[in-house]
Gaussian input, Z-matrix of N, CA and C with variables (Angstrom, degrees):
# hf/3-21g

backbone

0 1
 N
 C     1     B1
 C     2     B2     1     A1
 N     3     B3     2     A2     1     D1
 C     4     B4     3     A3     2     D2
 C     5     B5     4     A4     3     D3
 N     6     B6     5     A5     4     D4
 C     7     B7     6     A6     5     D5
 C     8     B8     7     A7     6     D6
 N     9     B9     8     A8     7     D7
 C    10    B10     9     A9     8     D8
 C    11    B11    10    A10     9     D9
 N    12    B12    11    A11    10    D10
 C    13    B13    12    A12    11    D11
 C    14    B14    13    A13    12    D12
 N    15    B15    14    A14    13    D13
 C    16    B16    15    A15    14    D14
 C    17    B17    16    A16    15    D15
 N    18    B18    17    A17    16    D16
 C    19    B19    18    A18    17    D17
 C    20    B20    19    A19    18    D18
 N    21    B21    20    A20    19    D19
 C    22    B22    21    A21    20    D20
 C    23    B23    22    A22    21    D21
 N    24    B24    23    A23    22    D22
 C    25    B25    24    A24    23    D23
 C    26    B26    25    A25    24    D24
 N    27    B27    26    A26    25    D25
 C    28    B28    27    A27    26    D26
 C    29    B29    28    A28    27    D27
 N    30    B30    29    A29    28    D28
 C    31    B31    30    A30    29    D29
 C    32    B32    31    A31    30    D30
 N    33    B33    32    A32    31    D31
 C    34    B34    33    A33    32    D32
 C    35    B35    34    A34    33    D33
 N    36    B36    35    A35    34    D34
 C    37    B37    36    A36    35    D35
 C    38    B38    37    A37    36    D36
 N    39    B39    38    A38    37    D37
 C    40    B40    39    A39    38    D38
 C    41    B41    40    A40    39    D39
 N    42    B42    41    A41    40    D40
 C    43    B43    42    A42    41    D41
 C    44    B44    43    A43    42    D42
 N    45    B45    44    A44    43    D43
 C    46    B46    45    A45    44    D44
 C    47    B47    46    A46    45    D45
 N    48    B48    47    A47    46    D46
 C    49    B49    48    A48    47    D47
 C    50    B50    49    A49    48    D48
 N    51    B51    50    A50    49    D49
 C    52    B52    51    A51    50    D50
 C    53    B53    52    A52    51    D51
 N    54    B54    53    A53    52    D52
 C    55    B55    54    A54    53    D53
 C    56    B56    55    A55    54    D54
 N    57    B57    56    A56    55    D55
 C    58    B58    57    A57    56    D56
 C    59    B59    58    A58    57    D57
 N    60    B60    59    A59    58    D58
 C    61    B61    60    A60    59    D59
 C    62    B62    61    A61    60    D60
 N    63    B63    62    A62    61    D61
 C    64    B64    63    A63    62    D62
 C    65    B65    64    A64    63    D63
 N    66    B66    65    A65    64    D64
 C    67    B67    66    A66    65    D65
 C    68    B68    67    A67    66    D66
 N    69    B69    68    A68    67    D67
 C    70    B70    69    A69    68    D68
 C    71    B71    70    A70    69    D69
 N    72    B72    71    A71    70    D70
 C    73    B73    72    A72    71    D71
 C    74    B74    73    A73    72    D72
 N    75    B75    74    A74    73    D73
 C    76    B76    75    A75    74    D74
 C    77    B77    76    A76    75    D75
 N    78    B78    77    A77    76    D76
 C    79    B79    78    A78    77    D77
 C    80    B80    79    A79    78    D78
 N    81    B81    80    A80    79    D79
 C    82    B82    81    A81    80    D80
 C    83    B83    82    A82    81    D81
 N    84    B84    83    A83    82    D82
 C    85    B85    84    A84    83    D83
 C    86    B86    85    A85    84    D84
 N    87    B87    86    A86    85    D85
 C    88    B88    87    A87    86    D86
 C    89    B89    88    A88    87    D87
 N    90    B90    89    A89    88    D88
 C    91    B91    90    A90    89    D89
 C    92    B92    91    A91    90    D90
 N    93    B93    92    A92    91    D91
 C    94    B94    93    A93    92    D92
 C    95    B95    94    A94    93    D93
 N    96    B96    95    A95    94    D94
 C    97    B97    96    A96    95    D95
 C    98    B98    97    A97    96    D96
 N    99    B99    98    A98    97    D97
 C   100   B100    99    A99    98    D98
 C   101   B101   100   A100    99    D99
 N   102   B102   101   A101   100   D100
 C   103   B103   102   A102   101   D101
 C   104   B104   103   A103   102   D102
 N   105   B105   104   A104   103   D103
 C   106   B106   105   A105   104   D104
 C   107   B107   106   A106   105   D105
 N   108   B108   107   A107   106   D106
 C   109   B109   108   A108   107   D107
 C   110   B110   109   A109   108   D108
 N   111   B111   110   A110   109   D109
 C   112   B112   111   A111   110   D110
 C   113   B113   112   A112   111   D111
 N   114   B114   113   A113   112   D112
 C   115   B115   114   A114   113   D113
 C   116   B116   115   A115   114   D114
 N   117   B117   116   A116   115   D115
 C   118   B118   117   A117   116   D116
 C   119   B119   118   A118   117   D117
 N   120   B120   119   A119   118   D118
 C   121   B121   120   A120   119   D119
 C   122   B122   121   A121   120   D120
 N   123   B123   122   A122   121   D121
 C   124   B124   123   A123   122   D122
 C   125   B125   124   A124   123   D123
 N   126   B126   125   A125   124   D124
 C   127   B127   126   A126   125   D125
 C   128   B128   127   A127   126   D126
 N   129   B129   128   A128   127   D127
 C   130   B130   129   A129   128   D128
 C   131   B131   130   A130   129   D129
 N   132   B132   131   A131   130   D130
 C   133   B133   132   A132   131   D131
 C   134   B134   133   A133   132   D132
 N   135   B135   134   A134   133   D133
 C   136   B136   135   A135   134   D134
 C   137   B137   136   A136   135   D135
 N   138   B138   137   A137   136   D136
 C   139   B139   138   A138   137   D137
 C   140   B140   139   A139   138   D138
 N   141   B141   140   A140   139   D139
 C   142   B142   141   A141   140   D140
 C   143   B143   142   A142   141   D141
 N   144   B144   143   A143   142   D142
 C   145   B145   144   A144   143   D143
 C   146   B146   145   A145   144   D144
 N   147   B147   146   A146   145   D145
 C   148   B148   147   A147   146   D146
 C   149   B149   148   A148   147   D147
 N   150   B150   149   A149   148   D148
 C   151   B151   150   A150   149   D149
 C   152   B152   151   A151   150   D150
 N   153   B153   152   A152   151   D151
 C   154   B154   153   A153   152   D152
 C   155   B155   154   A154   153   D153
 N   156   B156   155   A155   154   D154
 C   157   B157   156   A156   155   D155
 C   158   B158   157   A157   156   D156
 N   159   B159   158   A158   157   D157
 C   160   B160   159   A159   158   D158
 C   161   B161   160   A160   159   D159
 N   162   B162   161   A161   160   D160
 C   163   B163   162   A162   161   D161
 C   164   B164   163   A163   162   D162
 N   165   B165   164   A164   163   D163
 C   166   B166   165   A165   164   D164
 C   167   B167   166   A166   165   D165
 N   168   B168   167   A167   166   D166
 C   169   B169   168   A168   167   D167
 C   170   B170   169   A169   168   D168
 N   171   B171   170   A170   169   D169
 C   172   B172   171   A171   170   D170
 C   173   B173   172   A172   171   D171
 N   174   B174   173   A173   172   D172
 C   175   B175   174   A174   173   D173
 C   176   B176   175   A175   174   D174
 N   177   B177   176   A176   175   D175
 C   178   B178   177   A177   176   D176
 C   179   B179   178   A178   177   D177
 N   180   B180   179   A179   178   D178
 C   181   B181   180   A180   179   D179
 C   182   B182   181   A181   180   D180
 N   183   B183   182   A182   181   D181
 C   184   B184   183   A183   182   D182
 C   185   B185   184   A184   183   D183
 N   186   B186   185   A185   184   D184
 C   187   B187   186   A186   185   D185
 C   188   B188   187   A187   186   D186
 N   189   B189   188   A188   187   D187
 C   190   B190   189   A189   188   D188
 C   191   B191   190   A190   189   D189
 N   192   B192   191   A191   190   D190
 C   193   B193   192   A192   191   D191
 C   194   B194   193   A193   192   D192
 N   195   B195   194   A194   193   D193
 C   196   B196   195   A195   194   D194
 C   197   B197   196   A196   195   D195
 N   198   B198   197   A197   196   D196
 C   199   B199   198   A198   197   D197
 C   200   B200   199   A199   198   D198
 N   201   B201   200   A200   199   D199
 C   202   B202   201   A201   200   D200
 C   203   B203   202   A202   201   D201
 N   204   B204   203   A203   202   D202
 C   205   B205   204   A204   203   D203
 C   206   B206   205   A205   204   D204
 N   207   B207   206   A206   205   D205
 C   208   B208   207   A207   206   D206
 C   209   B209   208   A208   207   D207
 N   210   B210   209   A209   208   D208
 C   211   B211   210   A210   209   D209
 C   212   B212   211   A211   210   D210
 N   213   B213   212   A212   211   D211
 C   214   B214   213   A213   212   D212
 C   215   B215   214   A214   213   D213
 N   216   B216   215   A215   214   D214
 C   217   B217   216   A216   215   D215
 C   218   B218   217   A217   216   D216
 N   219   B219   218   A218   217   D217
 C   220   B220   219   A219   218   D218
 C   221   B221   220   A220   219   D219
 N   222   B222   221   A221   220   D220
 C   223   B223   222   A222   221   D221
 C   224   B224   223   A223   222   D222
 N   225   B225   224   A224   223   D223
 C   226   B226   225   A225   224   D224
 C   227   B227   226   A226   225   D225
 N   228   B228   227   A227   226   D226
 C   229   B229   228   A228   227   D227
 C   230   B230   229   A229   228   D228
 N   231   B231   230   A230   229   D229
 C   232   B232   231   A231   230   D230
 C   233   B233   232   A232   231   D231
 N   234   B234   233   A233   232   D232
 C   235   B235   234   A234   233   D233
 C   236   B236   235   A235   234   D234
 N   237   B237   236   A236   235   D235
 C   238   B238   237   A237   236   D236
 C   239   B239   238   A238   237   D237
 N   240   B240   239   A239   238   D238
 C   241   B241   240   A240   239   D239
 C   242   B242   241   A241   240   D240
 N   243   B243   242   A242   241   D241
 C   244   B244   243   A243   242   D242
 C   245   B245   244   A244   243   D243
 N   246   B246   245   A245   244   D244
 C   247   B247   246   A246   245   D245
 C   248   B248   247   A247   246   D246
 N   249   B249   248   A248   247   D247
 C   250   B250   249   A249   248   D248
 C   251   B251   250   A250   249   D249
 N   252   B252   251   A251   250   D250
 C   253   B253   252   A252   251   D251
 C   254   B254   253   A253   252   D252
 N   255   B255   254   A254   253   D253
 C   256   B256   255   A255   254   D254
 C   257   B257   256   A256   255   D255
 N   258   B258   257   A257   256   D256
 C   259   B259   258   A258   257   D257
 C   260   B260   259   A259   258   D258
 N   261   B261   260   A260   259   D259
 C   262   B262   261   A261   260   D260
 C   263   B263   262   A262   261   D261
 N   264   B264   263   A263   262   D262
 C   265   B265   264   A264   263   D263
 C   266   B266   265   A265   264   D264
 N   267   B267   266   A266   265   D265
 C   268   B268   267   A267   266   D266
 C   269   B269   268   A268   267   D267
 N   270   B270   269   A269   268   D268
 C   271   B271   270   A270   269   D269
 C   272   B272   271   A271   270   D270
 N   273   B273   272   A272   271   D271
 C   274   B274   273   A273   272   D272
 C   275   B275   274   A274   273   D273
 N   276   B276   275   A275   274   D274
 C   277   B277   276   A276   275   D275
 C   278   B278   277   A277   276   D276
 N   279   B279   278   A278   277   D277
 C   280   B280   279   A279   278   D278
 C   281   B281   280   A280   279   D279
 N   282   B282   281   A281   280   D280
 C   283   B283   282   A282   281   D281
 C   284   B284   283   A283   282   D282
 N   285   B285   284   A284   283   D283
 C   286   B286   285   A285   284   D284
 C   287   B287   286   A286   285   D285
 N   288   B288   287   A287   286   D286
 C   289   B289   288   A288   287   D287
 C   290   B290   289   A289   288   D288
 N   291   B291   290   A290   289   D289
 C   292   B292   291   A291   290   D290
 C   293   B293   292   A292   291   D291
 N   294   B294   293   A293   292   D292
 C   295   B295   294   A294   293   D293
 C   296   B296   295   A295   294   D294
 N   297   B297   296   A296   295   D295
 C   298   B298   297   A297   296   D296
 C   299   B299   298   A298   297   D297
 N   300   B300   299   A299   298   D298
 C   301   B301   300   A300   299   D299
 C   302   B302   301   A301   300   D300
 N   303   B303   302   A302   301   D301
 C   304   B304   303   A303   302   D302
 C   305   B305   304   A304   303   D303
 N   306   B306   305   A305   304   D304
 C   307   B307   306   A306   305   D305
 C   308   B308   307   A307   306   D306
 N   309   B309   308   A308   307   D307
 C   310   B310   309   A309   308   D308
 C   311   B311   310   A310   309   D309
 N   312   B312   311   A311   310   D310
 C   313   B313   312   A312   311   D311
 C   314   B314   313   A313   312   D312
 N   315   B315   314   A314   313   D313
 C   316   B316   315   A315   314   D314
 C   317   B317   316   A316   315   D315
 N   318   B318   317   A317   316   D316
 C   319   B319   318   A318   317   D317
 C   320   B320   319   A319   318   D318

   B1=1.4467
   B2=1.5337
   B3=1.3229
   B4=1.4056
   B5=1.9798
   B6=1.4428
   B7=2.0967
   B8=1.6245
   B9=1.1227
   B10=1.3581
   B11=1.3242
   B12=1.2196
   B13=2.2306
   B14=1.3539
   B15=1.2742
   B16=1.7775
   B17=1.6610
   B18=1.6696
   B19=1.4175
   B20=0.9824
   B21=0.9539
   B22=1.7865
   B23=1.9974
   B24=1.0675
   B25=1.5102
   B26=1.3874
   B27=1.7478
   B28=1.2826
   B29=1.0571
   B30=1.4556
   B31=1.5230
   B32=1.9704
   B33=1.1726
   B34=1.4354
   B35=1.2813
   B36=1.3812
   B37=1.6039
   B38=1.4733
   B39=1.6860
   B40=1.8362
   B41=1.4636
   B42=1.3692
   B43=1.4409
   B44=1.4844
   B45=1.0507
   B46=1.9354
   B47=1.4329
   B48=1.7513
   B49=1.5561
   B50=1.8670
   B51=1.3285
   B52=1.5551
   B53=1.6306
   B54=0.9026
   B55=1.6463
   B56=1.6081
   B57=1.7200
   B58=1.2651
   B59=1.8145
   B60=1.3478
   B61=1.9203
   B62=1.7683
   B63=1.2307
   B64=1.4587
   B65=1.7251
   B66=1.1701
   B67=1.4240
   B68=1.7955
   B69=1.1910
   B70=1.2730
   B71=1.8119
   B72=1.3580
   B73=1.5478
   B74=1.8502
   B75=1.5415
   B76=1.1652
   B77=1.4016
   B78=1.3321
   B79=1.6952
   B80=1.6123
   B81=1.1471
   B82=1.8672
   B83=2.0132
   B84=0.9083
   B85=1.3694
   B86=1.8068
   B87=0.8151
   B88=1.5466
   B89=1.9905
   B90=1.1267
   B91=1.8830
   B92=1.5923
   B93=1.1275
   B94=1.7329
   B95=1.9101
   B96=1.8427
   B97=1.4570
   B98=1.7584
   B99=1.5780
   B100=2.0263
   B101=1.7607
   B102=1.0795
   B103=1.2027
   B104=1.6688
   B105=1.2716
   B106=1.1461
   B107=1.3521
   B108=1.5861
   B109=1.5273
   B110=1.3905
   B111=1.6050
   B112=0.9813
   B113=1.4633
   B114=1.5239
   B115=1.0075
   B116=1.7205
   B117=0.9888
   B118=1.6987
   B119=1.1881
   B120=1.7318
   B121=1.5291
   B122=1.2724
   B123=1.4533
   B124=1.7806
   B125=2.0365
   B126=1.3010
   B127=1.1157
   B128=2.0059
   B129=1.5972
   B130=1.3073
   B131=1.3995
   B132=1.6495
   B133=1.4496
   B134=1.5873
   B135=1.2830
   B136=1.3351
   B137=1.6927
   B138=1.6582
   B139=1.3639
   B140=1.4203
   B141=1.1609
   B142=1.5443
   B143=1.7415
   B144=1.2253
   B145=1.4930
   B146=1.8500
   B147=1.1128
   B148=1.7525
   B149=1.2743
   B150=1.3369
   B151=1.7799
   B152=1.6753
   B153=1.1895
   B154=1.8545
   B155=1.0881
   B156=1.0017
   B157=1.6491
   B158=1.9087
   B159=1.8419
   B160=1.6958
   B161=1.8635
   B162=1.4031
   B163=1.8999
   B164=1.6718
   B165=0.9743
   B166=1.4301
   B167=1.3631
   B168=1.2200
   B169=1.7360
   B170=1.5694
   B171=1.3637
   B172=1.6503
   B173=1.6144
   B174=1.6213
   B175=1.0854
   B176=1.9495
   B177=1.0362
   B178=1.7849
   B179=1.2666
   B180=1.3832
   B181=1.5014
   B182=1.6908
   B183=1.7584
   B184=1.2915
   B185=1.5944
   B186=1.6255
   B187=1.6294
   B188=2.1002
   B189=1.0230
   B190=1.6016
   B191=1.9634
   B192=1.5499
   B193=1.9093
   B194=1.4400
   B195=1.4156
   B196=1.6898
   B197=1.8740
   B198=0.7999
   B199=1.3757
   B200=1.7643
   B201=1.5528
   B202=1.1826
   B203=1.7456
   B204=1.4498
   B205=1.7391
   B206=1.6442
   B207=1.4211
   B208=1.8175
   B209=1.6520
   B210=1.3119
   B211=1.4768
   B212=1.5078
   B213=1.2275
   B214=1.3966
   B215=1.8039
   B216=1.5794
   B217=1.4203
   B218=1.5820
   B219=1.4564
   B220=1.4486
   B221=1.8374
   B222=1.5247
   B223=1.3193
   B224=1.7637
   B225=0.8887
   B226=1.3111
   B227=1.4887
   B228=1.4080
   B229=1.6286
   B230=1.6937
   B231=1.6679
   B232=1.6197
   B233=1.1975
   B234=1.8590
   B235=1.6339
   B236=1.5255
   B237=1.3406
   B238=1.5555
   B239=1.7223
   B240=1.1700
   B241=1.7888
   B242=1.2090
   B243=1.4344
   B244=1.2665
   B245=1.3357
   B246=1.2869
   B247=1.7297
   B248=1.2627
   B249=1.5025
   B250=1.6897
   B251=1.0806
   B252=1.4081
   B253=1.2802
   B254=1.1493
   B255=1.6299
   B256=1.8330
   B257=1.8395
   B258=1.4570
   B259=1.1518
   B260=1.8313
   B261=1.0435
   B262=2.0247
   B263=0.9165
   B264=1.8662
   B265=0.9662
   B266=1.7438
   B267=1.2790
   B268=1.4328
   B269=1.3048
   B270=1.2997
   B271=2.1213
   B272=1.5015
   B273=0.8841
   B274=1.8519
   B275=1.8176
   B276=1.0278
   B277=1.5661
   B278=2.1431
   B279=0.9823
   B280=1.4990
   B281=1.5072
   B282=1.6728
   B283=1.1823
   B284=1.6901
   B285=0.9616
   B286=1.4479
   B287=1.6605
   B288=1.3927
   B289=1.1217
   B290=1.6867
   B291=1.7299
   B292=1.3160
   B293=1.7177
   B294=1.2300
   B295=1.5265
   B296=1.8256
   B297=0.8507
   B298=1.8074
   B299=1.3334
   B300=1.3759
   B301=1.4687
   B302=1.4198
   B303=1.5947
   B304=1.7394
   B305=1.3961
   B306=1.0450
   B307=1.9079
   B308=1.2484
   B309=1.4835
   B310=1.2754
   B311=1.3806
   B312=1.4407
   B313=1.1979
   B314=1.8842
   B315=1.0947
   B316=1.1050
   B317=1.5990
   B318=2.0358
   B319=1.1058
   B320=1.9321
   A1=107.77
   A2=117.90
   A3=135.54
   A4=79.68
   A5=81.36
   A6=96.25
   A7=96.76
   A8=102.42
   A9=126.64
   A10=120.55
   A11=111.33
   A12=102.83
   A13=103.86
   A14=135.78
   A15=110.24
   A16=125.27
   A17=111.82
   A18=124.99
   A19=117.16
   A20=129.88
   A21=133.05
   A22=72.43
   A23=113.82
   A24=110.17
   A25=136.10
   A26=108.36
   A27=129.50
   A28=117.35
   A29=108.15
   A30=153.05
   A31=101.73
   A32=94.33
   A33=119.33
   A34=136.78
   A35=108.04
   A36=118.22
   A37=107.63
   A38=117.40
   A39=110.62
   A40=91.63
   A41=112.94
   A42=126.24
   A43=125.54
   A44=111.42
   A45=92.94
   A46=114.46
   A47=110.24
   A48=73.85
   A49=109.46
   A50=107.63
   A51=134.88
   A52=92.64
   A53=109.85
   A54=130.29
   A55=105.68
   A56=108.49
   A57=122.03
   A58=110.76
   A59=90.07
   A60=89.98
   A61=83.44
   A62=133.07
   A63=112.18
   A64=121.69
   A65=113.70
   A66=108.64
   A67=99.92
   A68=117.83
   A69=145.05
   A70=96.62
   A71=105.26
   A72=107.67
   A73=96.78
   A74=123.39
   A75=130.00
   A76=129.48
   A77=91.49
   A78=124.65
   A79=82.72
   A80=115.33
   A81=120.97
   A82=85.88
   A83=122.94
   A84=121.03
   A85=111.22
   A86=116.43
   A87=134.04
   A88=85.34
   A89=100.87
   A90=89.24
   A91=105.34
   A92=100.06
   A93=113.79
   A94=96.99
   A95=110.93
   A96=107.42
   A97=97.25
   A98=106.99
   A99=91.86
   A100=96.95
   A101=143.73
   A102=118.23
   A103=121.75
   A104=117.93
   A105=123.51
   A106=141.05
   A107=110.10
   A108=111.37
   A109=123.68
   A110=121.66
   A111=118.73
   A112=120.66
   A113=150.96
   A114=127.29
   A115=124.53
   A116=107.40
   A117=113.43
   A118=99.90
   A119=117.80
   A120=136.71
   A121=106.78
   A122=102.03
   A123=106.88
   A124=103.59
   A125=118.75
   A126=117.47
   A127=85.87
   A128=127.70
   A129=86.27
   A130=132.65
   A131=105.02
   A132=104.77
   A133=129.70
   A134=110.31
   A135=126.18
   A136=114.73
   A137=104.11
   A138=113.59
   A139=121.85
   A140=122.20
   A141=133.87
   A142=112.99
   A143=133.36
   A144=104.95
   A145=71.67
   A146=132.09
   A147=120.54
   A148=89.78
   A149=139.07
   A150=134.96
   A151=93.44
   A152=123.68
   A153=120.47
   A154=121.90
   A155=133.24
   A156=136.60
   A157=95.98
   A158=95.45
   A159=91.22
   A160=117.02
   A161=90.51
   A162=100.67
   A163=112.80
   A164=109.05
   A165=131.47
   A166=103.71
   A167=113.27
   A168=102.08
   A169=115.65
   A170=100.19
   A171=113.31
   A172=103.56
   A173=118.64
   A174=127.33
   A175=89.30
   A176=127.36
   A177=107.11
   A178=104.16
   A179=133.71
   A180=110.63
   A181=142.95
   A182=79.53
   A183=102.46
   A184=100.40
   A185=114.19
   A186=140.09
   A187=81.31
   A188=78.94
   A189=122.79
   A190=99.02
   A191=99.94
   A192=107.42
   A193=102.49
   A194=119.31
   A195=117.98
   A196=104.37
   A197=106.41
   A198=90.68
   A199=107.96
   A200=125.97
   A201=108.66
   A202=114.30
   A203=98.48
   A204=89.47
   A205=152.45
   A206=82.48
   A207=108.49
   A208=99.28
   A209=97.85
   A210=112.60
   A211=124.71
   A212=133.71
   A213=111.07
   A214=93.09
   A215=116.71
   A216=134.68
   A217=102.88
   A218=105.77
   A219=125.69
   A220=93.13
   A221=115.69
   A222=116.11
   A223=120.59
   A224=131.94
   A225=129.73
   A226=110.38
   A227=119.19
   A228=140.82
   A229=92.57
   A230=95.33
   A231=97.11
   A232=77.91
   A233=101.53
   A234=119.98
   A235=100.96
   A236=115.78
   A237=107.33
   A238=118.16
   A239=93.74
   A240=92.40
   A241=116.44
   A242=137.93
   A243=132.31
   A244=128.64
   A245=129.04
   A246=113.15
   A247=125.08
   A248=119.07
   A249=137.98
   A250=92.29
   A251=163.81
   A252=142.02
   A253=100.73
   A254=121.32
   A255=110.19
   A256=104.05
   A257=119.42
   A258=108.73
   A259=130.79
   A260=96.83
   A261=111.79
   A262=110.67
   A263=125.41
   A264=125.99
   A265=116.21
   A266=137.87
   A267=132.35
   A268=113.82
   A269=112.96
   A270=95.05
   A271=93.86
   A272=145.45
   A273=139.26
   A274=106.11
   A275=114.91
   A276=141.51
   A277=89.38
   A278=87.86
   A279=90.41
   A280=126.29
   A281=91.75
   A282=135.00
   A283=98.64
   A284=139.34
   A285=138.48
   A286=134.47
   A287=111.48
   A288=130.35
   A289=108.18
   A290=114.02
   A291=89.09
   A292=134.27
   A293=97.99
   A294=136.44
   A295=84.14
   A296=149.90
   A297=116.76
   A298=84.57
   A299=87.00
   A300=151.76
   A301=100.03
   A302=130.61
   A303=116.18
   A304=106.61
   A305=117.05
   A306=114.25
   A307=116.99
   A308=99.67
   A309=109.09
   A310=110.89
   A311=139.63
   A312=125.78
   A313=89.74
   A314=122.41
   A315=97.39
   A316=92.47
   A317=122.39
   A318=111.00
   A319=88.56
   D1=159.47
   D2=-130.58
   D3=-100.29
   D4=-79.25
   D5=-178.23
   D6=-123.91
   D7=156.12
   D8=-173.49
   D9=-113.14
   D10=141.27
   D11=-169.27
   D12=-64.73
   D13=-16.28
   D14=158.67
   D15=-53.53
   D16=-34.10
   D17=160.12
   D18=-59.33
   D19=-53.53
   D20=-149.66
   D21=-83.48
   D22=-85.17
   D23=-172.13
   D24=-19.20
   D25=-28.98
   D26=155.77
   D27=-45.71
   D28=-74.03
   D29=-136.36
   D30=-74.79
   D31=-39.71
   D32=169.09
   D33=-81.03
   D34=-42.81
   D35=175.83
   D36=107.79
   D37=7.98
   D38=-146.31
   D39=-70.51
   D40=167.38
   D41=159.91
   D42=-56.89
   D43=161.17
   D44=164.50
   D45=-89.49
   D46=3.64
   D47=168.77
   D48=-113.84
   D49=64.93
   D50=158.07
   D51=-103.13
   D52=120.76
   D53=177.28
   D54=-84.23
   D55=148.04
   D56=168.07
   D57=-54.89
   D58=-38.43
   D59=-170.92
   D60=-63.70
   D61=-86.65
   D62=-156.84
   D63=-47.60
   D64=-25.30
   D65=-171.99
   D66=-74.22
   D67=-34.94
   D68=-158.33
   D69=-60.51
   D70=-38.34
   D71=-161.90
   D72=-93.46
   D73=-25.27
   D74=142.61
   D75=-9.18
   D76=-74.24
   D77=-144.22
   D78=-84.42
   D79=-49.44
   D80=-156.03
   D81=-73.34
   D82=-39.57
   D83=-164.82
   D84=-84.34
   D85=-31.11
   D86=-177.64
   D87=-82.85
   D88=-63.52
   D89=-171.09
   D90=-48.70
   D91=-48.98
   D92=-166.61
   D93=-41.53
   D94=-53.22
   D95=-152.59
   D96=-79.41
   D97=-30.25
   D98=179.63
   D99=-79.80
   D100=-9.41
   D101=172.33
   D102=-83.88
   D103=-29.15
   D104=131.89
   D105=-12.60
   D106=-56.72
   D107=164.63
   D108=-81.42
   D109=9.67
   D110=-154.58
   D111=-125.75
   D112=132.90
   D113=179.89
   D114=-44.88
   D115=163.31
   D116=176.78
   D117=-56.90
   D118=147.72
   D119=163.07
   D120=142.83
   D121=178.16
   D122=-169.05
   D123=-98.23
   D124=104.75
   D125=-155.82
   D126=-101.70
   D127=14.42
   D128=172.22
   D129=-115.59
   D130=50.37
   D131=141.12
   D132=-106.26
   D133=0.57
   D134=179.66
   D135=-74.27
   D136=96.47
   D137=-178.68
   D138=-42.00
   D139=-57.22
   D140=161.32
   D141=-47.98
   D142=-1.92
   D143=179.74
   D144=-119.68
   D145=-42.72
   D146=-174.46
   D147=-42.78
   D148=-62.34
   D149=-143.40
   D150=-81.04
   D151=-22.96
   D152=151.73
   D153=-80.01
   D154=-7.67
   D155=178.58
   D156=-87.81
   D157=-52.89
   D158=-170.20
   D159=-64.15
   D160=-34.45
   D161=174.19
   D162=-44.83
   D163=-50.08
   D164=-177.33
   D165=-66.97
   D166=-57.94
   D167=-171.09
   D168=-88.39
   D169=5.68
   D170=167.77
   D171=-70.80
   D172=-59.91
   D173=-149.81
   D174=-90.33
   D175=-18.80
   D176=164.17
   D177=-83.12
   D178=-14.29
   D179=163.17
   D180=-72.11
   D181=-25.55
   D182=-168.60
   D183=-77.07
   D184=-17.38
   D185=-158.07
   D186=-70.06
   D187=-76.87
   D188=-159.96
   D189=-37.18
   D190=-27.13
   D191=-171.88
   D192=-105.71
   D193=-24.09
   D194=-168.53
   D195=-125.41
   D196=126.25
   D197=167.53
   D198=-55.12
   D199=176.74
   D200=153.17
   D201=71.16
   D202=-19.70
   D203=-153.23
   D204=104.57
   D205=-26.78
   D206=-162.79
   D207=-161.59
   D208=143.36
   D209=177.74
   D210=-38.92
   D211=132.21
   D212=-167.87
   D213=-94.28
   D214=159.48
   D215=-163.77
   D216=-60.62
   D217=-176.31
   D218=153.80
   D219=-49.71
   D220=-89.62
   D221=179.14
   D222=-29.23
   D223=-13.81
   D224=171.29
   D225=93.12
   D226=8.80
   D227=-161.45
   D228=-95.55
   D229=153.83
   D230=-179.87
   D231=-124.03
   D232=151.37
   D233=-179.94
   D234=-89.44
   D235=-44.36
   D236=-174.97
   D237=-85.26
   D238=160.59
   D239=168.59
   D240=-76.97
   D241=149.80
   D242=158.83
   D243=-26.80
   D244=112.90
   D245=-163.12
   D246=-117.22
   D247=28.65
   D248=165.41
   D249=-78.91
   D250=16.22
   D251=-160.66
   D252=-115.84
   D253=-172.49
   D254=-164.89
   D255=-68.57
   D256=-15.70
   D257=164.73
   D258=-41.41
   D259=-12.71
   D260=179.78
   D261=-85.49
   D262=-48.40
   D263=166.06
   D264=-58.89
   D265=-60.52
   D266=172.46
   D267=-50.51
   D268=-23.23
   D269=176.62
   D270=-81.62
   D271=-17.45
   D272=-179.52
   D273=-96.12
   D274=-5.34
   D275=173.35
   D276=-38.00
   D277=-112.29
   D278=148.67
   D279=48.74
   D280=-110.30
   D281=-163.34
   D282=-91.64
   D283=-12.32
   D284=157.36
   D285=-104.44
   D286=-4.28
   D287=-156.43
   D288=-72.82
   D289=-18.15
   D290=159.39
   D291=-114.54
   D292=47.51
   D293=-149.85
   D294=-137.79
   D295=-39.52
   D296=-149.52
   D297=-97.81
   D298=177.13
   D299=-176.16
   D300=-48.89
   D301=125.86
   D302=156.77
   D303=-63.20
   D304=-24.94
   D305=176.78
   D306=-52.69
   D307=-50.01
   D308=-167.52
   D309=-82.41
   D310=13.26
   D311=-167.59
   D312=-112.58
   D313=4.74
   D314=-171.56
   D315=-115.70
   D316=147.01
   D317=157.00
   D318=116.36

């Protein structure tokens, strides 16, 4: 695994009473999608793909508590767009780019 719910828990500020089992299903799912973009190998000592693994499993948590991302208004309106979409993948664009996939670079 990519980051681990003691990170993300850091990384975040969460309370302790956010449990390993929920951070756990996080952490395993966020590793799962940057290893995915990435050629084969064992990437977890590589500082730069952890700080893409944690970006990622920041923003499905944050998914997972707000609709949208962000609190919805007085009006009941969300300011942000939904942000699981390939937009997650291009903000980690980046920070993995000499690490992926030839697959993945095209498209």
């Amino acid at each position: 695994m990519l980051v681990t719910p003691d990170e993300m828990r850091a990384a975040l500020d969460l309370p302790v009473t956010v449990t390993d089992d929920d951070l756990g299903a996080v952490c395993e799912a966020a590793s799962s999608l940057v290893e995915s973009l990435l050629v084969p190998g064992d990437y977890t000592a590589n500082a730069a793909i952890r700080e893409a693994a944690l970006a990622v499993a920041g923003q499905i948590w944050q998914q997972r508590q707000a609709p949208g991302g962000a609190m919805t208004g007085y009006d009941l309106q969300v300011s942000n767009p939904y942000l699981l979409g390939p937009g997650l993948v291009r903000r980690i664009d980046g920070i993995i780019a000499p690490w992926k996939a030839p697959g993945v670079l095209v498209g």
